[in-house]
C-alpha positions in Angstrom: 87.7 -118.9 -149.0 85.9 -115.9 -147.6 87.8 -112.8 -147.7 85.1 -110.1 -147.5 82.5 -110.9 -145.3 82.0 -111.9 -141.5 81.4 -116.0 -140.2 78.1 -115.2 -139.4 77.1 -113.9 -142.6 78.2 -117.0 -144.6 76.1 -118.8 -141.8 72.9 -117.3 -142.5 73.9 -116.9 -146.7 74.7 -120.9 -146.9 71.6 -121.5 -145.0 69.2 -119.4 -147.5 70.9 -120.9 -150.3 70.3 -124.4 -149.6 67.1 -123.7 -148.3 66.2 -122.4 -151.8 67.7 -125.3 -152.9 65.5 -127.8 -151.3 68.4 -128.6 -149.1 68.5 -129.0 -145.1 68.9 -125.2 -144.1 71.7 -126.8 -142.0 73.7 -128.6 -144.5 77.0 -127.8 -143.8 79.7 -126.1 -146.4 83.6 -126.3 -145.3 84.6 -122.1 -144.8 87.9 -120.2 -144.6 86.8 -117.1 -142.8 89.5 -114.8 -142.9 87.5 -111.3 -143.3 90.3 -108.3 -143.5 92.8 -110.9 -144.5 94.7 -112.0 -147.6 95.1 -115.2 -149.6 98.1 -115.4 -149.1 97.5 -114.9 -145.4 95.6 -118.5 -145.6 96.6 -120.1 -148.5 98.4 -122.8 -146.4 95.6 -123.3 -143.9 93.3 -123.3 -147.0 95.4 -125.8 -148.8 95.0 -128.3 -145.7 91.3 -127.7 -145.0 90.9 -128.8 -148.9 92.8 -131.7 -148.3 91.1 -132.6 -145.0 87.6 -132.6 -146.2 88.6 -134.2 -149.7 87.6 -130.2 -151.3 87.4 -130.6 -155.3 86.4 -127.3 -156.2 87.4 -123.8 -154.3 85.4 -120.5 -154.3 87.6 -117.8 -153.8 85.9 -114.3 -152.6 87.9 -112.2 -154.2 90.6 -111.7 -156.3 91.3 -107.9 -155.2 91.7 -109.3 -151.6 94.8 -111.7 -152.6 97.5 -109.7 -151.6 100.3 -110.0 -154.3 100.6 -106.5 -154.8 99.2 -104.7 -158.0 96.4 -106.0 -159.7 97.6 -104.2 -162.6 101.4 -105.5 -162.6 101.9 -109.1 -164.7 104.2 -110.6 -162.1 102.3 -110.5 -159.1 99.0 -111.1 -161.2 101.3 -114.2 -161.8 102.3 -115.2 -158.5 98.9 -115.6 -157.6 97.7 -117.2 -160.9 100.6 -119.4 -160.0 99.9 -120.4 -156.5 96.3 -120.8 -157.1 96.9 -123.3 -159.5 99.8 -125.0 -157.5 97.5 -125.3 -154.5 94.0 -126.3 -156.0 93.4 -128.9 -158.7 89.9 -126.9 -159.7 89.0 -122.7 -158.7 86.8 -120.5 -159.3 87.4 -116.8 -158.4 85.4 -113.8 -158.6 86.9 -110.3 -159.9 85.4 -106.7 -160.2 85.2 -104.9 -163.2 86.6 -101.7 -163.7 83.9 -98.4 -163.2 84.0 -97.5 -166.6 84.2 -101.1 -168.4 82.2 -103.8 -167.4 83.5 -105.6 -170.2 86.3 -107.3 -168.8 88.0 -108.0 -165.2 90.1 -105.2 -163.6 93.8 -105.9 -163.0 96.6 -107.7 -165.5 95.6 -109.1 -168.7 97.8 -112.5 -166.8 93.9 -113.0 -164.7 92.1 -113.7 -168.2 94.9 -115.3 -169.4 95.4 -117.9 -166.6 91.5 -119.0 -167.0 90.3 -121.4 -168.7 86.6 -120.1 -168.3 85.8 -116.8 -167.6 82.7 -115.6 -167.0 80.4 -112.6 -167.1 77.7 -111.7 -164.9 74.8 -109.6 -165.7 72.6 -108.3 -163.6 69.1 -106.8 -163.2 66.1 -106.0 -160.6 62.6 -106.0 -161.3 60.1 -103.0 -160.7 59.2 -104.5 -157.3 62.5 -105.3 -156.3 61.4 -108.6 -155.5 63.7 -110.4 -157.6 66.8 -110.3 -159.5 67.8 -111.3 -162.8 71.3 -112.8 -162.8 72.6 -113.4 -166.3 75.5 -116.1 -166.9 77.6 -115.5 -170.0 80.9 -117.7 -171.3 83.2 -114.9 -172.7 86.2 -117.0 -172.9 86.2 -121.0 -172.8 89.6 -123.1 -174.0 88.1 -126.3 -174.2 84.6 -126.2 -173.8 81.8 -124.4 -175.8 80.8 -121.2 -174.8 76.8 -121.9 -175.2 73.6 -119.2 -174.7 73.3 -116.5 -172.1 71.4 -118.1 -169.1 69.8 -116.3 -167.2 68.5 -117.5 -163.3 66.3 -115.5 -160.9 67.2 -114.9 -157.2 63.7 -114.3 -155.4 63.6 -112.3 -152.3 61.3 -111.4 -149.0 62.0 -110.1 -145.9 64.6 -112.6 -144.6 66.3 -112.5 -147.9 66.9 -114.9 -150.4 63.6 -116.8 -150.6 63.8 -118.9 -153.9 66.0 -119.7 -157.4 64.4 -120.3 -160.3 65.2 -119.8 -164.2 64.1 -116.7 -166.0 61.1 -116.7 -168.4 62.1 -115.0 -171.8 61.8 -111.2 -171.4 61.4 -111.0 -168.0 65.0 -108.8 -168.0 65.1 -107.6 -170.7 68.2 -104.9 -170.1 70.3 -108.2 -169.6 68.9 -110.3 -172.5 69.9 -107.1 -174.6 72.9 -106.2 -173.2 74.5 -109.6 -174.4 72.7 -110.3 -177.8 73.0 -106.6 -178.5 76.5 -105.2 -180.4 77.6 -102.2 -178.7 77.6 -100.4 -181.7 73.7 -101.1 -181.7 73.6 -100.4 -177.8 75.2 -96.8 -179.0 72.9 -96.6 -181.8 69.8 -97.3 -179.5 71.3 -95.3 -176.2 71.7 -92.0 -179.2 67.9 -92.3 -180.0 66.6 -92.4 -176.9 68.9 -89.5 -175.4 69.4 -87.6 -178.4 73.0 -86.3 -179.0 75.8 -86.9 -176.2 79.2 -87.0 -175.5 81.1 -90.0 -175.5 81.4 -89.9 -172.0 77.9 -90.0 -171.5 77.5 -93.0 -173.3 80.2 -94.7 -172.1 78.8 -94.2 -168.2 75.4 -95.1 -169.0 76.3 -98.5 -171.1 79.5 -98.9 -168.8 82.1 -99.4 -170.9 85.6 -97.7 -171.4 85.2 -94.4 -172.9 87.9 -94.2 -175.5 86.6 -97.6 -176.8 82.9 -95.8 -177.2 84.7 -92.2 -178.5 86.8 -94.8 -181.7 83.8 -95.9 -182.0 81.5 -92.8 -182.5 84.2 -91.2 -184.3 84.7 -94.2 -187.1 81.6 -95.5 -187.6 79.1 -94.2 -190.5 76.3 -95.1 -187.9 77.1 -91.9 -186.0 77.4 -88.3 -187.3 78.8 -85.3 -185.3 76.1 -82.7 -184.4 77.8 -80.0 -182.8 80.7 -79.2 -179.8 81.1 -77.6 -176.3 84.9 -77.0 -176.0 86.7 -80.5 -175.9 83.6 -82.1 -176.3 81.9 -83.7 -178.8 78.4 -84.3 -179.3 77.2 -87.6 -181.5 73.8 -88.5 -182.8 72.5 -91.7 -184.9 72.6 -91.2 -188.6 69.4 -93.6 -189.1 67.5 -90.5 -186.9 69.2 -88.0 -189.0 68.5 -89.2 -192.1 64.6 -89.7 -191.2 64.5 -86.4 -190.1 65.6 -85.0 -193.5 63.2 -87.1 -195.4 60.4 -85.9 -193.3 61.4 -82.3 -193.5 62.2 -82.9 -197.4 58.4 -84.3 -197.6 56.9 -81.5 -195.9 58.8 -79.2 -198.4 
């Protein structure tokens, strides 16, 4: 179901991806193409097309374009949750993450709720900007294990999407780290390299919700206050700190 983007772009996306796939470029993929429209615009025509071409799993692109109402409201978040499920026996739908979290989906706590799977996507480009590295992580799973971070490559040239392929270990390593890493350690790491900042500098370089990463800098004895600019506060790792003094303590 293809809220976002025109017919002919699906036409030439479908064709790269099963060309990648070792499929006929032509292999064909039943749309709703309903750019500037809602779900609930097409629910019912989407609800016959899966039952025309016998459809057992649905793609929905995306959940801001479902037109309940607030995202952020638990009874419209719902409604939809509730239709989705009443019309489709197996979805899959993607959701945005708020600017300053990337740690969850934006909207009502009802989304993540309603799923049985959620998950997380990570994402990074090489130096060439010949591929990207699109990591695959299980952050919530009722009845299923949640397993490793995997990590697949999307190869491109200049028609596009040329090739998929796994990743070989440490070939992005920003995503590799950005799972296996605690964000306390992401802090601690973030700290050395910059030197002391504010929590809202860390929490818009890491992306993650600021007054998570402030409770954090403020209660944990990884992280020691080195000095303040009005209402803000400065932070710096204790483990630099502490090598500094013994250093300075040698030299005296």
């Amino acid at each position: 179901i293809n809220l976002e983007r025109s017919r002919i772009s699906m036409q030439r996306r479908l064709a790269a991806v099963n060309r990648s796939l070792g499929l006929d470029p032509r292999r064909p993929l039943p749309f709703i193409n309903a750019r500037g429209r809602t779900l609930r615009d097409v629910l019912d025509a989407a609800t016959d097309t899966f039952r025309e071409h016998r459809v057992q799993v649905g793609f929905l692109d995306s959940i801001s374009r479902m037109g309940y109402g607030d995202l952020t409201a638990d009874r419209s978040s719902n409604q939809a949750n509730d239709d989705l499920n009443r019309s489709f026996e197996t979805w899959v739908a993607l959701g945005h993450t708020p600017r300053q979290d990337a740690t969850h989906m934006f909207g009502s706590q009802m989304f993540e709720a309603a799923g049985d799977v959620m998950i997380q996507l990570l994402t990074q480009t090489n130096s060439q900007e010949s591929a990207t590295g699109v990591g695959l992580q299980v952050t919530k799973a009722n009845d299923t294990p949640k397993g490793d971070l995997s990590v697949h490559v999307l190869e491109w040239d200049a028609d596009g999407l040329a090739g998929v392929r796994p990743s070989r270990k440490n070939e992005f390593p920003e995503i590799e780290a950005g799972k296996n890493m605690p964000v306390e350690q992401l802090v601690e790491q973030l700290l050395l390299l910059r030197g002391p900042s504010s929590a809202t500098t860390v929490s818009d370089e890491l992306g993650r919700n600021r007054s998570h990463i402030a409770r954090l800098l403020s209660n944990s004895d990884r992280f020691v206050v080195v000095r303040r600019e009005g209402k803000e506060v400065f932070y710096g790792a204790v483990s630099f700190h502490e090598q500094h003094e013994e250093k300075r303590q040698l030299y005296d």
